[in-house]
C-alpha positions in Angstrom: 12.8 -16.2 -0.4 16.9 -16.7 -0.9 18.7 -19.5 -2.0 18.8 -21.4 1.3 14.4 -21.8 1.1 14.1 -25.2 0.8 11.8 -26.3 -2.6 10.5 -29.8 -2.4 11.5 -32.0 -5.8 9.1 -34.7 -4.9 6.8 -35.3 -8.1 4.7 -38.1 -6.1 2.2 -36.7 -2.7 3.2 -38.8 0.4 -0.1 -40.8 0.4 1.0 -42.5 -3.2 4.4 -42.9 -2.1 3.1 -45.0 1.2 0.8 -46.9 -1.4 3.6 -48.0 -3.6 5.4 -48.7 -0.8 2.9 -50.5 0.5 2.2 -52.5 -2.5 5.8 -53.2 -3.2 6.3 -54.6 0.4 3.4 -57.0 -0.5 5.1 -58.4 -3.5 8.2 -58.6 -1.5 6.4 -61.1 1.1 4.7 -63.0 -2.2 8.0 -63.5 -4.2 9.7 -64.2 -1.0 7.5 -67.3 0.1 6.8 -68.4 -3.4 10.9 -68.8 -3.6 11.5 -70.1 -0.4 8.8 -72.5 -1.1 10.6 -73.9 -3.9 13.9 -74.3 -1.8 12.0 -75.7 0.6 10.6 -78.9 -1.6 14.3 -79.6 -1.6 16.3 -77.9 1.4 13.5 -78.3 4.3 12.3 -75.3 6.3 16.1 -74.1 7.0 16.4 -73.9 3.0 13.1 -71.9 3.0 14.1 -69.6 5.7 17.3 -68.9 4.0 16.3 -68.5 0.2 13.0 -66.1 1.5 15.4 -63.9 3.5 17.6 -64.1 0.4 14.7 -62.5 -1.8 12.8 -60.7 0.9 15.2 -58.6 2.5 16.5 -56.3 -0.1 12.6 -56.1 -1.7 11.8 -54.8 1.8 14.4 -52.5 2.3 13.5 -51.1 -1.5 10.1 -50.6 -0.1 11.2 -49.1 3.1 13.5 -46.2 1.4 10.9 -45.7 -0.9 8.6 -45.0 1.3 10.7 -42.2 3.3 12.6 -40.9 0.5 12.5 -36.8 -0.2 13.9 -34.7 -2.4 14.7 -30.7 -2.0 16.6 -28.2 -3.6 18.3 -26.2 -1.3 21.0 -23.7 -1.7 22.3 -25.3 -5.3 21.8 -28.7 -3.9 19.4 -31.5 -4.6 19.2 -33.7 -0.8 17.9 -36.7 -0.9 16.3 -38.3 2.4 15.5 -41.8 3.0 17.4 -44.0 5.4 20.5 -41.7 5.1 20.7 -38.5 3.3 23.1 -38.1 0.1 23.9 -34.7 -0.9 24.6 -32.8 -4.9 25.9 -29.8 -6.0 23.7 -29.1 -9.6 26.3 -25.9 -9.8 28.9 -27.8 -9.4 27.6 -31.6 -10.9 30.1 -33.2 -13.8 27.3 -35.8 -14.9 23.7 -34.6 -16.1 21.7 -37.3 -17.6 18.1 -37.6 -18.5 16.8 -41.2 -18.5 13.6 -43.0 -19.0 11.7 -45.1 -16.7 8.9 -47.7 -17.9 6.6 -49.4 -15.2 3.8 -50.5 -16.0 2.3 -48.6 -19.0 3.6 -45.4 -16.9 6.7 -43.4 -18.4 8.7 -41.1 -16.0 11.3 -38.5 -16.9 14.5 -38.7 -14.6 17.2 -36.6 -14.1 20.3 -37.9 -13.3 22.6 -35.4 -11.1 26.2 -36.3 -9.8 29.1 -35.0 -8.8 30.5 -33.0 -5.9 30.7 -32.8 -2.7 30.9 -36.6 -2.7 31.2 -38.0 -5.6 27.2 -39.4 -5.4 24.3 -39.3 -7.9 21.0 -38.6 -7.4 17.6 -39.3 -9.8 14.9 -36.6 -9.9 11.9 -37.1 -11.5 10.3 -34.2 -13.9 7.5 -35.7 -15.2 5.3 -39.1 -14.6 2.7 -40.0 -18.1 0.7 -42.9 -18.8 -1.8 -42.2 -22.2 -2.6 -38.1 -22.7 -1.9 -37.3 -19.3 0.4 -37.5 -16.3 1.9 -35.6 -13.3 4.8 -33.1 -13.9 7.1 -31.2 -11.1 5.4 -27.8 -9.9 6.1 -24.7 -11.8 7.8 -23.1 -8.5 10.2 -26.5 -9.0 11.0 -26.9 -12.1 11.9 -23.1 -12.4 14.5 -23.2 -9.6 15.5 -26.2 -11.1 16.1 -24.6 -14.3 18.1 -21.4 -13.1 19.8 -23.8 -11.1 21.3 -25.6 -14.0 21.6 -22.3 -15.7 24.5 -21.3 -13.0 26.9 -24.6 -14.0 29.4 -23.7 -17.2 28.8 -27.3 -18.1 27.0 -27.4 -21.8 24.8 -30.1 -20.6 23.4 -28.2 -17.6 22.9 -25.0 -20.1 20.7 -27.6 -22.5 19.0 -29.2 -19.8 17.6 -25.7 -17.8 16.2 -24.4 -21.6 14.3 -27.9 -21.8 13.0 -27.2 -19.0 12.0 -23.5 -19.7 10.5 -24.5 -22.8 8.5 -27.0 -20.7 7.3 -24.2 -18.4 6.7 -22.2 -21.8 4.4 -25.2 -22.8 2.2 -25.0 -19.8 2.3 -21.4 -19.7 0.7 -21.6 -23.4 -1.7 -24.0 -22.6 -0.8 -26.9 -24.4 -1.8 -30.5 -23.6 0.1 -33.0 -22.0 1.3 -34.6 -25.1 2.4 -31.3 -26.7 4.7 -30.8 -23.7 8.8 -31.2 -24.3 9.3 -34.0 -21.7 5.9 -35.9 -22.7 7.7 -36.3 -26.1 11.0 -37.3 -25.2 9.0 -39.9 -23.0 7.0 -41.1 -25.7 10.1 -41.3 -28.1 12.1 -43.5 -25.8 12.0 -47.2 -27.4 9.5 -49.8 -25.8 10.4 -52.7 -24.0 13.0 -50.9 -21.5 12.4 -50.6 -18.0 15.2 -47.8 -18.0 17.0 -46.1 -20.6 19.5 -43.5 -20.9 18.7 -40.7 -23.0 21.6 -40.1 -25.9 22.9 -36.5 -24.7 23.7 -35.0 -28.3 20.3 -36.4 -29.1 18.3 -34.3 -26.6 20.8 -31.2 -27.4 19.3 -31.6 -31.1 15.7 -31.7 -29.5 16.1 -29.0 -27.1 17.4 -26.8 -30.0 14.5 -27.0 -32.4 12.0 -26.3 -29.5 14.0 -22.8 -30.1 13.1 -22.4 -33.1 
């Protein structure tokens, strides 16, 4: 195993990833022709057409990238896969945010990594919860992850590869899901946000008690 094995960073299987697709390609056609139906009452068919393309389209695309996206880490690099392929250096990445996702009662944990070679940002997500439990990255992930960060000089890197030791720690020791670091930054993120960024001296702070 060297640094060119390629280490999957996809926290969702395949088969929920086609039904979410799925689902959201449903509520693509539904807001679509509920739209274009209101157009319609006052533009004719031609306005429907247009004003359900409008909406539809880019709903469907979403849905279609979803629903081939991957994520590896290979060689120092997150790749992402889905219509095209965008590429990361974590050694090498000047932005490292952590930012919170809420969708339907569900919380996910998101890293955000950008930087060279091009200049383009990538979101991997750590950790999924909804109530006492959830779905986190594999061990074999998150701790490639973790020495990964570990390798970039950047302070934020350093604190981001000990949270996620002391989340490995936390499984290691048998604690619950809501005893785990990244269940508690999730739960700590204010309500009412589909997506929030996570204040960087604030999870420095956290990641430094866990230390303790």
């Amino acid at each position: 195993m060297g640094d060119a094995e390629a280490i999957s960073l996809d926290l969702l299987d395949r088969k929920t990833v086609r039904t979410r697709a799925r689902n959201t390609t449903i509520a693509a056609v539904l807001v679509a022709a509920a739209f274009g139906g209101v157009v319609g009452l006052f533009a004719g068919v031609e306005g429907f057409a247009i004003a359900a393309a409008i909406v539809g389209i880019p709903l469907l695309l979403l849905a279609l990238t979803e629903s081939r996206k991957t994520l590896t880490l290979r060689d120092g690099q997150v790749i992402a896969r889905a219509l095209g392929t965008r590429v990361v250096s974590v050694r090498e990445a000047d932005r490292l945010e952590l930012f919170i996702t809420d969708l339907r009662g569900a919380r996910t944990v998101n890293l955000l990594v950008a930087g060279p070679p091009k200049g383009r940002a990538i979101s991997v997500s750590l950790a999924m919860y909804a109530g006492t439990g959830g779905r986190e990255l594999g061990i074999y992930a998150l701790r490639k992850l973790a020495d990964t960060l570990a390798s970039n000089a950047d302070t934020r890197a350093l604190v981001l590869s000990q949270l996620i030791v002391e989340q490995l720690r936390s499984e290691a020791r048998g604690d619950a899901a809501p005893q785990r670091p990244l269940y508690v930054l999730a739960s700590a993120a204010p309500p009412g946000r589909m997506a929030q960024r996570l204040n960087s001296d604030a999870v420095s702070k956290f990641v430094a008690e866990l230390g303790r």
